[in-house]
C-alpha positions in Angstrom: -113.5 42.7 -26.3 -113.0 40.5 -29.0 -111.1 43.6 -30.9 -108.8 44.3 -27.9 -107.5 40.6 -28.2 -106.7 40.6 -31.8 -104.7 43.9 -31.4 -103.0 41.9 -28.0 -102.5 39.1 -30.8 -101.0 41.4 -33.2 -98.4 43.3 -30.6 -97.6 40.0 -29.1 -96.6 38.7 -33.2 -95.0 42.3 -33.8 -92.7 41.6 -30.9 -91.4 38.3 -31.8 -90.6 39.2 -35.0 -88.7 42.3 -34.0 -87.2 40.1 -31.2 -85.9 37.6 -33.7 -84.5 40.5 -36.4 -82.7 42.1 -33.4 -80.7 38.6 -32.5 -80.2 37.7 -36.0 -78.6 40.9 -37.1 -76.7 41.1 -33.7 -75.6 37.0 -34.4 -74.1 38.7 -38.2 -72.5 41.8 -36.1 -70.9 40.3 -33.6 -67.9 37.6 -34.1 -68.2 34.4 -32.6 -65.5 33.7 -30.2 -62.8 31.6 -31.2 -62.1 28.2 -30.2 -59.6 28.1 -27.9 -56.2 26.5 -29.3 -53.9 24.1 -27.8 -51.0 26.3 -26.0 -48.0 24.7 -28.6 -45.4 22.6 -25.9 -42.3 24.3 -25.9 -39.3 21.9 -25.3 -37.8 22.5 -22.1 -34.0 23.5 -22.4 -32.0 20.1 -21.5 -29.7 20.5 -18.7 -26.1 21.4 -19.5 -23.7 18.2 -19.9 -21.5 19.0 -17.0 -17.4 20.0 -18.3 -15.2 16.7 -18.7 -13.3 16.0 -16.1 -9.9 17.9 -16.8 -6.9 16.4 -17.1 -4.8 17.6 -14.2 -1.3 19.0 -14.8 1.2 19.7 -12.4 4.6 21.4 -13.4 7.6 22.8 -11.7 10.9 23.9 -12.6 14.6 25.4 -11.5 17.7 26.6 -12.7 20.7 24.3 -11.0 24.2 23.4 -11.1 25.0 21.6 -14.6 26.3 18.4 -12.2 23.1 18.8 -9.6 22.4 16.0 -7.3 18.7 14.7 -7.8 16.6 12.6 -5.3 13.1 11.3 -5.6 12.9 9.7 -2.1 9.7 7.9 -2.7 7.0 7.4 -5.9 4.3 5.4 -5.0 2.9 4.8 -8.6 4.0 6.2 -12.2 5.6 5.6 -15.3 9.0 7.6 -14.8 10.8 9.0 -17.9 14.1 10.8 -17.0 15.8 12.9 -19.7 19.2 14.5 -19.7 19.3 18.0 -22.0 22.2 20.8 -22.2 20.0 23.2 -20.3 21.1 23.6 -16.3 17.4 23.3 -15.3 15.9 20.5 -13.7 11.7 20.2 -15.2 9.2 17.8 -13.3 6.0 17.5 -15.0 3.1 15.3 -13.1 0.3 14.2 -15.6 -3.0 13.2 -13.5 -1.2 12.8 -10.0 0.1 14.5 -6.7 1.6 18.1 -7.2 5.3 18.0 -7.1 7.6 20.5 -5.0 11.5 21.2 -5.2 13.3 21.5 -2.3 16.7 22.5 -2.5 18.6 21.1 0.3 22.1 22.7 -0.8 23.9 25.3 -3.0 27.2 25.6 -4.8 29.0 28.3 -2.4 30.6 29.9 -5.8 28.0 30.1 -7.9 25.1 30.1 -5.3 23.0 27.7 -7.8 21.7 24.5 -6.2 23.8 21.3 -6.6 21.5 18.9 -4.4 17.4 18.9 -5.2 14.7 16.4 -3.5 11.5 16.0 -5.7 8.4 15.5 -3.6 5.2 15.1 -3.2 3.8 18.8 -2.5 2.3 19.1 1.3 4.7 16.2 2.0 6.7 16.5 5.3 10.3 16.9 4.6 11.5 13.5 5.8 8.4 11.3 5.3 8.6 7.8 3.7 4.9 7.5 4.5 2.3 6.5 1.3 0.2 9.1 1.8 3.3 11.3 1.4 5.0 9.4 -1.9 4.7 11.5 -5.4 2.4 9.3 -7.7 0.9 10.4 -11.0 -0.1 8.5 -14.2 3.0 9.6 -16.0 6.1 11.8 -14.2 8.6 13.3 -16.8 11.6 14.8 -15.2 14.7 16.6 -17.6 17.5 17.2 -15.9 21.2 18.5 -16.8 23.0 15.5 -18.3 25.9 16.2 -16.0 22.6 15.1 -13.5 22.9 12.5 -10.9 19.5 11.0 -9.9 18.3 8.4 -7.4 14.9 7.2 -7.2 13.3 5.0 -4.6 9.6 3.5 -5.9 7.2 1.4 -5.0 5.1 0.2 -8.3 7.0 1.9 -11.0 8.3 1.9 -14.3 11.5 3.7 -14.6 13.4 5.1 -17.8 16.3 6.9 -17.3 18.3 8.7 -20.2 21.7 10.5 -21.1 22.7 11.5 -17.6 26.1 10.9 -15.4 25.1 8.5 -12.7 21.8 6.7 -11.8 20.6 5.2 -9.0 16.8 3.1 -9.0 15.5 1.4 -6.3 12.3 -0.5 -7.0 9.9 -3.1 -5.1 8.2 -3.7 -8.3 8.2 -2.6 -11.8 10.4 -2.5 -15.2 13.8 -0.3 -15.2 15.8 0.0 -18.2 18.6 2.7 -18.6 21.3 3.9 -21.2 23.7 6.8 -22.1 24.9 7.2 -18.3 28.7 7.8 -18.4 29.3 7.2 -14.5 27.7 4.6 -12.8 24.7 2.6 -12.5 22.9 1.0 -9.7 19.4 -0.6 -10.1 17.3 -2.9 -8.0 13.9 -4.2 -8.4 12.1 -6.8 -6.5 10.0 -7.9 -9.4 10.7 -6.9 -12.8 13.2 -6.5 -15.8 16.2 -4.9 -15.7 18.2 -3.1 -19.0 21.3 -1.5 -19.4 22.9 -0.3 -22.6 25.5 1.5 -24.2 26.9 3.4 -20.6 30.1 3.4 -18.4 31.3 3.1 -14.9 30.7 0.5 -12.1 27.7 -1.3 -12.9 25.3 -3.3 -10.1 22.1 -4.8 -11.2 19.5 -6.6 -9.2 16.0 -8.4 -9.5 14.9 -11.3 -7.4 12.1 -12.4 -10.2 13.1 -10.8 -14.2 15.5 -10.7 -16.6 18.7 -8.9 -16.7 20.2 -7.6 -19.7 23.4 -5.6 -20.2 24.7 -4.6 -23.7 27.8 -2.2 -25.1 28.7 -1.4 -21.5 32.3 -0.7 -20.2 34.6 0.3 -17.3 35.1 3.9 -17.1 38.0 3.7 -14.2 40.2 0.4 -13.7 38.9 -1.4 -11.1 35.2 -0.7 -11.7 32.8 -4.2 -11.9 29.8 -5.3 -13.7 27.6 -7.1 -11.1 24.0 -9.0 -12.1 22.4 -11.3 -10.0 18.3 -12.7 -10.2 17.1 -15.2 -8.3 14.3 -16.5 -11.3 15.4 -15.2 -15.2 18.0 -14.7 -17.7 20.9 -12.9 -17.7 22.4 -11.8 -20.6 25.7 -10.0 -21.2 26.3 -8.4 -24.4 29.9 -6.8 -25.6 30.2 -6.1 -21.6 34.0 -4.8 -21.6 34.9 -4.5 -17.9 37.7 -6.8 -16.3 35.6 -7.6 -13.5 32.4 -9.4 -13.6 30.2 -11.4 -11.6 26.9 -12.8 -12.6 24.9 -15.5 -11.0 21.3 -16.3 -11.0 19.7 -19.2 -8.7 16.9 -20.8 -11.5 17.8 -19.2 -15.1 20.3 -19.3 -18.0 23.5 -17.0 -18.1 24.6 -15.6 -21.5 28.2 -13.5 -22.1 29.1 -13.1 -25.5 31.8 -10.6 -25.4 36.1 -10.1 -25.0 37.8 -11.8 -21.7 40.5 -9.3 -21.4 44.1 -9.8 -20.2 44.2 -9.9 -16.7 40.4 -9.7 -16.1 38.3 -11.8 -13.4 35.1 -13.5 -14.5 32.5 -15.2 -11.7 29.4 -16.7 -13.6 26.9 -19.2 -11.7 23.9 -20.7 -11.4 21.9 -23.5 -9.7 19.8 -24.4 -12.1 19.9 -23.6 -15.7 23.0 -23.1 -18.3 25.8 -20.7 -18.8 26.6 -20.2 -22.3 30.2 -18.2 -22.6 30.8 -17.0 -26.9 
């Protein structure tokens, strides 16, 4: 008996000892697992900066008679630049407005070219006055034929008109100033300046609050008369060489400096302020 349990003992040793080789030498075979690793944060495409806002561009143009007729019947709000060129084309370029439209209301029966053109507000009905139907646009540059004629009726504008044959601006409110028209020039504007230089023909300016000024102008026909009136500014008259004149303002000092010619009638008043005649 005693036998038999020392040969239990001995098995029992025999087997824990192979036990332990067999998970050492496994533990040396196999690998131990890796750690796991923090997955790396890949940055998360940033969203696309949206396109800037474009700036919007409207342009039409077409060919004309060299002594077209051009109406703008109403521009709410711009800053108007009018050029005369040699080319019998007539250009309207819109920067950040309304899209303008031509209409040709009438054609030279010769030629077949149009001599009378209305610039308007595309969409617009044909005889609206309305606001919501007025061309308006940051900037509005129009070239036209110098042989042009072009009437404008605003609202809050700024008017420049340059080297064509007559023009005719009526404002409510804003800045006109024109030169190099060789037939004519009638402007009006409730509140603003008015300036004419170097240009011939009957001449009638207007503003009820802003200065007039009028240099190196003359008569182109006999007859034809220089008229400026404001009710509150300055009018000045500068080498003005037509025989008839009448200036007047209500509160504001009246300069001529120029020629009284033979035969030529002169009307200058005002109710309050000075008239100063070189």
């Amino acid at each position: 008996m005693q036998e038999l349990l020392i040969k239990l003992g001995f098995w029992t040793v025999a087997v824990c000892l192979i036990a332990g080789m067999a998970e050492s030498v496994l533990a040396q075979v196999t690998p131990p697992s890796p750690t796991p690793r923090a997955r790396p944060m890949v940055p998360r495409p940033a969203a696309p900066m949206p396109p800037p806002h474009p700036r919007e561009v409207n342009e039409r143009a077409i060919a004309v008679d060299p002594r077209v007729s051009i109406n703008i019947p109403c521009i709410s709000r711009a800053k108007v630049v009018v050029n005369g060129w040699t080319r019998n084309e007539v250009r309207v370029f819109v920067k950040n407005g309304s899209g303008p439209v031509l209409r040709v209301r009438e054609k030279d029966p010769k030629t077949g070219s149009p001599n009378w053109v209305v610039i308007a507000r595309e969409g617009s009905a044909e005889e609206s006055m309305s606001s919501t139907d007025c061309l308006s646009g940051e900037r509005i540059d129009i070239e036209v034929p110098t042989g042009a004629t072009i009437s404008i009726s605003g609202r809050q504008t700024e008017v420049r008109i340059d080297s064509v044959r007559k023009a005719v601006v009526r404002n409510l409110g804003g800045k006109v100033a024109v030169r190099n028209v060789s037939g004519g020039i009638s402007a009006e504007t409730f509140e603003g300046d008015i300036a004419v230089e170097n240009s011939v023909g009957q001449i009638s300016l207007k503003t009820s609050s802003g200065n007039i000024l009028a240099f190196d102008v003359r008569q182109g026909e006999v007859g034809e008369m220089m008229k400026a009136s404001t009710s509150s500014g300055t009018i000045t008259l500068q080498n003005v060489e037509h025989r008839q004149i009448e200036a007047g303002t209500v509160s504001g000092t009246l300069v001529f400096d120029g020629k009284f010619l033979n035969g030529g009638l002169y009307n200058f008043k005002t109710s309050n302020g000075a008239i100063r005649l070189a």
